[in-house]
N, C-alpha and C positions, 0 to 999 in steps of 0.2 A: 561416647556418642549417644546422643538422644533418640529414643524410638520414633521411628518414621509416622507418621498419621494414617501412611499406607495397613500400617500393621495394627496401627489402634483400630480403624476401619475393621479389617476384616475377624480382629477378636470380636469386636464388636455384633458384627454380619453373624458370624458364626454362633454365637452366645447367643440374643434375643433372636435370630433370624429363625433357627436350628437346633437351639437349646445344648448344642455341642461343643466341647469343648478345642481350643486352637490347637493342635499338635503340630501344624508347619506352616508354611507362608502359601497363599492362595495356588501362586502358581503350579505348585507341588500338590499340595491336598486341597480340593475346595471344598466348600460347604458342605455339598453332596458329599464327601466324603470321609469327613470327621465321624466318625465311629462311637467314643466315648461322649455317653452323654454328661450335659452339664447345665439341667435347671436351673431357673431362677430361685430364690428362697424363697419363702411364705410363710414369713413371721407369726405363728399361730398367737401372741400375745399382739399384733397390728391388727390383726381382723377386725374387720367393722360388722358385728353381731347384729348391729339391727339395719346396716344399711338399705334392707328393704322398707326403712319407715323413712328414706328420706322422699320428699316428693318431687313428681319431675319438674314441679317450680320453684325458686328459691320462694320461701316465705317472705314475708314483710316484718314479722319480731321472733327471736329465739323460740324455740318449746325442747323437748325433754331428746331431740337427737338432732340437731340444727342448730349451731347457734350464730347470728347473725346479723352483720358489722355495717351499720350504715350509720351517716347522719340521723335519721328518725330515729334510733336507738339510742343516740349519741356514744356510738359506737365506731366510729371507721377509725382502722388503727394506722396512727401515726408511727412508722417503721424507723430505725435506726442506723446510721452505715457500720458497715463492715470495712473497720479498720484496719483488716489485713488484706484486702483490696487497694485497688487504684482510685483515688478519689472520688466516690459520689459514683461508682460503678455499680457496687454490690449493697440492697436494702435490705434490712431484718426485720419482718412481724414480730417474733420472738413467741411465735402460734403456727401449730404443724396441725397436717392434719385439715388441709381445708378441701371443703369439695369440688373436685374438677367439673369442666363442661361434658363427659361423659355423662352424667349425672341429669343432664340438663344446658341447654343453653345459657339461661340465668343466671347460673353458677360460676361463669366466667367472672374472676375479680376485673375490680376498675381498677386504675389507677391515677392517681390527682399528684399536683406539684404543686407546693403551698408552703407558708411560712411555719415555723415549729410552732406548738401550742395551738392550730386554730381548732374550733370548734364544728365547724359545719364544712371542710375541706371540698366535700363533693356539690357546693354550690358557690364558696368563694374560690374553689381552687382550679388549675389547669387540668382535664382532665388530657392522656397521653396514651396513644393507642399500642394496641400488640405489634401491628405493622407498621409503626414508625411514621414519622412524617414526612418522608420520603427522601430524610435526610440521612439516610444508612442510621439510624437510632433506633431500632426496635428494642423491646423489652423479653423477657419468657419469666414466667413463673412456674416457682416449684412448689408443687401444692401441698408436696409432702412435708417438707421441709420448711413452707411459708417464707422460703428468699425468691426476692427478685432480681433480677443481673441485666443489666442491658447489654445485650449481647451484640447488637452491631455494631459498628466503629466507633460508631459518634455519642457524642450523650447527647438528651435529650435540651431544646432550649431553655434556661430560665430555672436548670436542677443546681445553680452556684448558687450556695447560699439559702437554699431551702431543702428542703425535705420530701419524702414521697408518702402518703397515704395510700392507704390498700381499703378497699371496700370487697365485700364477699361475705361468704358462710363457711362452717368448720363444723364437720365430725363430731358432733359431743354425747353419740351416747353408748354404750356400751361395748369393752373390745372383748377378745380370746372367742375359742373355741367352744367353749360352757358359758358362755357370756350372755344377754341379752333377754330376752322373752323365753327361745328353746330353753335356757337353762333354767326359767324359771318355770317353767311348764313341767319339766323334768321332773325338780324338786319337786315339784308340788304332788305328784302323779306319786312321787317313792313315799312320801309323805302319808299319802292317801292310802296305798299298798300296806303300809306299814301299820295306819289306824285299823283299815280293817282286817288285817290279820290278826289283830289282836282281837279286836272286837268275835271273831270267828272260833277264836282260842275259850272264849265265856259263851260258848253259843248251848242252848241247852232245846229242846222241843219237848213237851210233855204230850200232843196229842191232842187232836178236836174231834169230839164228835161230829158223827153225821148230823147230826142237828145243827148244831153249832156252823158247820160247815154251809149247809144251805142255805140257813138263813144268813150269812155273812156275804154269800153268791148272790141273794134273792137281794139283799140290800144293796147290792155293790158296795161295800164294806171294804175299807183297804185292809189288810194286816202288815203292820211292822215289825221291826225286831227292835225290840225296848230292854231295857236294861230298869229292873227289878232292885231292887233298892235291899229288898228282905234277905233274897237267895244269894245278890252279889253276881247275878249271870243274866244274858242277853234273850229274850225270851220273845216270842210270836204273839201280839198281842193287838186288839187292833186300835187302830189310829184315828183320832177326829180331825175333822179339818183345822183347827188349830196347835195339832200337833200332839196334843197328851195321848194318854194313852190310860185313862183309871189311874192306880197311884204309881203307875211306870210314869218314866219319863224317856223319851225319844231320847238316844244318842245321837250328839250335834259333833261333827268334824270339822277340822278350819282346814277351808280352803283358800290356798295362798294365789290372787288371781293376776295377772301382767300388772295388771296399772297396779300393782302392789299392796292392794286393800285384800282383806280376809274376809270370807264369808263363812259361814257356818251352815253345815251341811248336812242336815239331820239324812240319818241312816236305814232308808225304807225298803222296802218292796212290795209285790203283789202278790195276790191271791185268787187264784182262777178256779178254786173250786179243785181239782188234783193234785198241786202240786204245792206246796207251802214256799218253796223259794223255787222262782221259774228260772234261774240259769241267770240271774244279774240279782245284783243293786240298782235300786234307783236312786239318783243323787238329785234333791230339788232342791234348788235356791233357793235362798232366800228373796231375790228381784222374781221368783217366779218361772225361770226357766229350768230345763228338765235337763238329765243325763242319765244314761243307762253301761253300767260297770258290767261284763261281764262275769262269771263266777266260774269254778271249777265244779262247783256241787251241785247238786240239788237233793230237797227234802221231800221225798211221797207223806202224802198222808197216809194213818194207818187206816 
């Protein structure tokens, strides 16, 4: 005997309503009282890593996390049946992964009825509503899955003999848990951790006098930590605005940045007249902009 609908219902209630699992039939244990829990899954390799970069309108042409299916693109995808349905019931994108109206209003897929092959579907073709034509023909789409099913009684008029075209956007950019911008921030950050502890490893201070010192105060003088060509070690030295440093040379870091270009991050700090490294790095781009690293140490002057 086939399981009742009754029963599918209340696994169902019970599962998404209550995150609980079904141990008897409503009448007996209800919702309230399913005990054993039973979350959903959360595919850490599904995750949408940058789904914060999608916007809350659908775009007009693909970019680097959207991509996106219309005539102007000449892009709407012409869907395929599923032959192991009832004729012309079940359409296949053979593309998962699209963006729901959650998302956005925008993001709702169209849907068109039109001959195989055409080109511009969503201006020669019928377009065919969610809600049906008020002939029990509604449609639902699966945005994960990218099928369509028409799920009321009826099909829709005018689907013998042609095909269904799907118009919308899809998920394209980066999945998992390390995935995305975070992950590459991350890298980039261990990366950086990693230069300068090494750089810290050849760190050497021989001393300035008070002379030296004042006038480098009197000047506003920066002082850097320059890597010394003769000794083979990272030395306190001071820095011209084009970077040199006498016959040192500025240690440059690459910085690996989201949109995936590298910059070079010469390895500086300040000098206030007290203290020779005041408790950071400063990291200056090369575009000009500034960052300040925290340190563990610092150097008194003698």
């Amino acid at each position: 005997m086939a399981i009742s609908d009754d029963q599918k219902i209340d696994y169902l209630w019970k599962k998404l309503g209550y995150g609980a699992s079904k141990t008897d039939i409503n009448s007996i244990k209800g919702a309230t009282n399913e005990s054993i829990p039973s979350p959903l899954l959360i595919r850490g390799d599904k995750l949408w890593s940058d789904s914060a970069q999608i916007p809350a309108v659908m775009p007009s042409s693909s970019n680097t996390y959207v991509g996106v299916y219309l005539d102007s693109q000449s892009s709407t995808v012409e869907c395929t049946k599923d032959l192991t349905a009832s004729a012309n019931r079940t359409w296949i994108t053979g593309l998962t992964d699209w963006i729901p109206p959650e998302f956005g209003s925008t993001y709702q897929v169209k849907v068109y009825i039109e001959s195989s092959g055409m080109s511009t579907p969503q201006s020669t073709g019928d377009q065919i509503f969610a809600a049906g034509s008020g002939n029990n023909d509604e449609w639902f789409f699966d945005y994960q899955s990218g099928i369509l099913h028409f799920i009321g009684t009826n099909l829709p008029s005018g689907i013998n003999g042609n095909v269904v075209y799907i118009s919308g956007a899809r998920y394209v950019g980066d999945f998992g848990v390390g995935g995305g911008s975070i992950g590459a921030d991350i890298q980039s950050l261990v990366n950086n951790i990693q230069n300068v502890q090494n750089a810290l490893n050849n760190f050497e201070y021989s001393g300035h006098t008070q002379s030296e010192i004042d006038t480098l105060v009197a000047g506003g003088e920066p002082v850097g930590i320059v890597y010394d060509d003769t000794t083979g070690k990272f030395i306190p030295s001071t820095i011209s605005a084009s970077g040199g440093g006498g016959s040192s040379s500025v240690p440059f870091l690459p910085l690996l940045l989201n949109n995936g270009t590298e910059e070079q991050v010469p390895l500086l700090t300040t000098f206030d007249g007290q203290e020779l490294i005041s408790g950071l790095l400063r990291f200056t781009l090369t575009d000009g902009n500034r960052d300040d690293i925290d340190l563990l140490i610092s150097g008194s002057t003698p």
